[in-house]
C-alpha positions as CSV (number, residue, x, y, z in Angstrom):
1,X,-12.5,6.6,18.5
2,X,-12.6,3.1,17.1
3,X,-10.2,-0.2,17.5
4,X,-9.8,-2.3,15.1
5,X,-11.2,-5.9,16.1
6,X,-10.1,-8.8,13.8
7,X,-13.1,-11.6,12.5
8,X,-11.6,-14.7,11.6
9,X,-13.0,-17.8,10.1
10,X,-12.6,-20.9,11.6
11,X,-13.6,-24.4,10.7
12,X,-16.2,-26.1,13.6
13,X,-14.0,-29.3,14.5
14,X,-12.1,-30.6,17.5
15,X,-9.0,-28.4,17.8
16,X,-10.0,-25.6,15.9
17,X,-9.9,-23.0,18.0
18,X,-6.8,-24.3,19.4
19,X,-4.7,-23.9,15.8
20,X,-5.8,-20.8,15.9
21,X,-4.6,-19.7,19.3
22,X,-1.4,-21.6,18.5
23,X,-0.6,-19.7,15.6
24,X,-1.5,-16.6,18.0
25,X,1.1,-17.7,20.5
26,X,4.0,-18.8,18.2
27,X,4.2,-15.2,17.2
28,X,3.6,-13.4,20.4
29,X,-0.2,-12.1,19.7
30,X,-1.8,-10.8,22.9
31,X,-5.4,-11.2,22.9
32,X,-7.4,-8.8,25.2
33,X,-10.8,-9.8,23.9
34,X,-12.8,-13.2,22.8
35,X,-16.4,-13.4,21.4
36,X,-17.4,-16.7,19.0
37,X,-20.3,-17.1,17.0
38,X,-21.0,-20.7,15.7
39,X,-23.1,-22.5,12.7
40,X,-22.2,-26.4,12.4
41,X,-19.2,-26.0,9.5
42,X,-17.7,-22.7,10.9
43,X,-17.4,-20.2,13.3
44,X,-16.8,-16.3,13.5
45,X,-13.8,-15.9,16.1
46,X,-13.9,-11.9,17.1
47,X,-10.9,-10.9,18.6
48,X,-9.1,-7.6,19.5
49,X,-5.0,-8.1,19.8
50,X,-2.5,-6.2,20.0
51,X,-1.6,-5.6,16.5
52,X,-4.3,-6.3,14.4
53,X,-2.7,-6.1,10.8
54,X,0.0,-8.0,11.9
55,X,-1.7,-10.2,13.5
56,X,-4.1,-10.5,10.0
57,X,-1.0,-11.0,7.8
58,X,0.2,-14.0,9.5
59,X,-3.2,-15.6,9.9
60,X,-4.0,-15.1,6.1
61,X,-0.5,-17.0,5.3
62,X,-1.9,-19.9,7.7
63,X,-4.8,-20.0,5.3
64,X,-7.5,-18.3,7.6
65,X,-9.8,-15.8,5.8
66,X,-9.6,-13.1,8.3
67,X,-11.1,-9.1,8.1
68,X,-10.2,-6.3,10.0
69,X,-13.0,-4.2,11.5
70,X,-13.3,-0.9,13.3
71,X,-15.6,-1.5,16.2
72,X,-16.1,1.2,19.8
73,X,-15.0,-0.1,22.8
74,X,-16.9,1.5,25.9
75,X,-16.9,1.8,29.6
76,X,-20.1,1.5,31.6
77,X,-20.8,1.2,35.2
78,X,-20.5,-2.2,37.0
79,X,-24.0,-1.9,38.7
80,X,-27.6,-3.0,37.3
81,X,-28.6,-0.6,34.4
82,X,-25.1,0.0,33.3
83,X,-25.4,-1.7,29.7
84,X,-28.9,-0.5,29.8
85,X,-28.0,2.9,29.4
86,X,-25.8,2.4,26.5
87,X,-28.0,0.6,24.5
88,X,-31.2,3.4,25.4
89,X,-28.7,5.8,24.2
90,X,-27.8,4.2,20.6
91,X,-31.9,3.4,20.3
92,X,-33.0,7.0,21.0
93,X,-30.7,7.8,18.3
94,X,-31.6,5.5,16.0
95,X,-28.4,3.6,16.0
96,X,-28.6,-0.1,15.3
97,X,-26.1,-2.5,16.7
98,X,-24.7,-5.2,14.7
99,X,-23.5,-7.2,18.1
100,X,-21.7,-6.4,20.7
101,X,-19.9,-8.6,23.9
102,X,-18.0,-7.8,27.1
103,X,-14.6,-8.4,28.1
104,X,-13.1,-8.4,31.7
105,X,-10.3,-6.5,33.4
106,X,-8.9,-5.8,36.6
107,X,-11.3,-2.7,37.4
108,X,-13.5,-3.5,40.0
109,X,-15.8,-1.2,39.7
110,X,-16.4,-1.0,35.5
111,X,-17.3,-3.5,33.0
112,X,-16.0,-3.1,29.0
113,X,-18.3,-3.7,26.0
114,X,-17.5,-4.1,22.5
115,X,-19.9,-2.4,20.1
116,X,-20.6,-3.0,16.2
117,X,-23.0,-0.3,15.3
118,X,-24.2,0.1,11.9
119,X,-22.6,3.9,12.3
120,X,-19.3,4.0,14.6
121,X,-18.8,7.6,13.9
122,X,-22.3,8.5,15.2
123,X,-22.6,5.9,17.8
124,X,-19.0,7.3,19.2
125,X,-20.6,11.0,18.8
126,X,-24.0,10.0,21.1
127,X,-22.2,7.8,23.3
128,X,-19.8,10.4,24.2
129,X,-22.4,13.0,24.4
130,X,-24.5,10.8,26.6
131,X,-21.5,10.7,29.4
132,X,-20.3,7.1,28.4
133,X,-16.2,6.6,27.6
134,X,-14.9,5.1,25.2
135,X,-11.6,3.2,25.1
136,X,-8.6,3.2,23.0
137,X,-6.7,0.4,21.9
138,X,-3.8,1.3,23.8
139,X,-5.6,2.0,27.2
140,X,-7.6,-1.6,26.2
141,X,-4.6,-3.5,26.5
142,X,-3.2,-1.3,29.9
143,X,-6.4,-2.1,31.7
């Protein structure tokens, strides 16, 4: 059960980010997750939104250079040891993880992770097996 997360380029200089969440806004893209990962001349914006190839088309017409990824979104316990037991679970099986980051909601009680793992379909198979939930898009953006 994957989502698709969208990577898109964007320059490292003062407003950047903000032409990009501009162009987000003028055509009603809701983002339910952020991550950015930064080298002096650009940076990888990771994003999950709520329609992806849309959302792709109109930033590729703005001149970003933007992909589409499948990535596992998963539900893990609030409490100390919660991530922990994810990640033992992907490492027992071998699975390597590309990155991953967290996103917040209004659940008390659970905290949301976005995985990259070198194998999505296995990951999904031992995470799932090892009692851990994953998420769909559409429950993502009910949360």
């Amino acid at each position: 059960m994957t989502i698709k997360q969208l990577s898109i380029f964007v320059e490292n200089k003062a407003g950047g980010l903000a032409e990009v969440t501009r162009t987000l806004y003028e055509n009603n893209i809701d983002m339910r997750t952020l991550s950015i990962a930064e080298t002096p001349d650009f940076g990888v914006l990771r994003a999950i939104v709520n329609d992806p190839e849309k959302t792709a088309a109109i930033l590729t017409e703005a001149g970003y250079i933007c992909k589409v990824t499948p990535v596992l979104a998963a539900e893990i316990e609030d409490r100390p040891g919660g991530l922990n037991k994810v990640l033992e679970l992907l490492s027992e099986n071998g699975i390597n993880l590309e990155y991953t980051y967290a996103f917040v909601t209004r659940t008390a009680d659970k905290a949301y992770m976005v995985l990259r793992p070198a194998d999505n379909e296995s990951a999904a198979q031992v995470l799932t097996n090892g009692g851990i939930r994953l998420v769909c898009a559409d429950e993502l953006f009910r949360l």
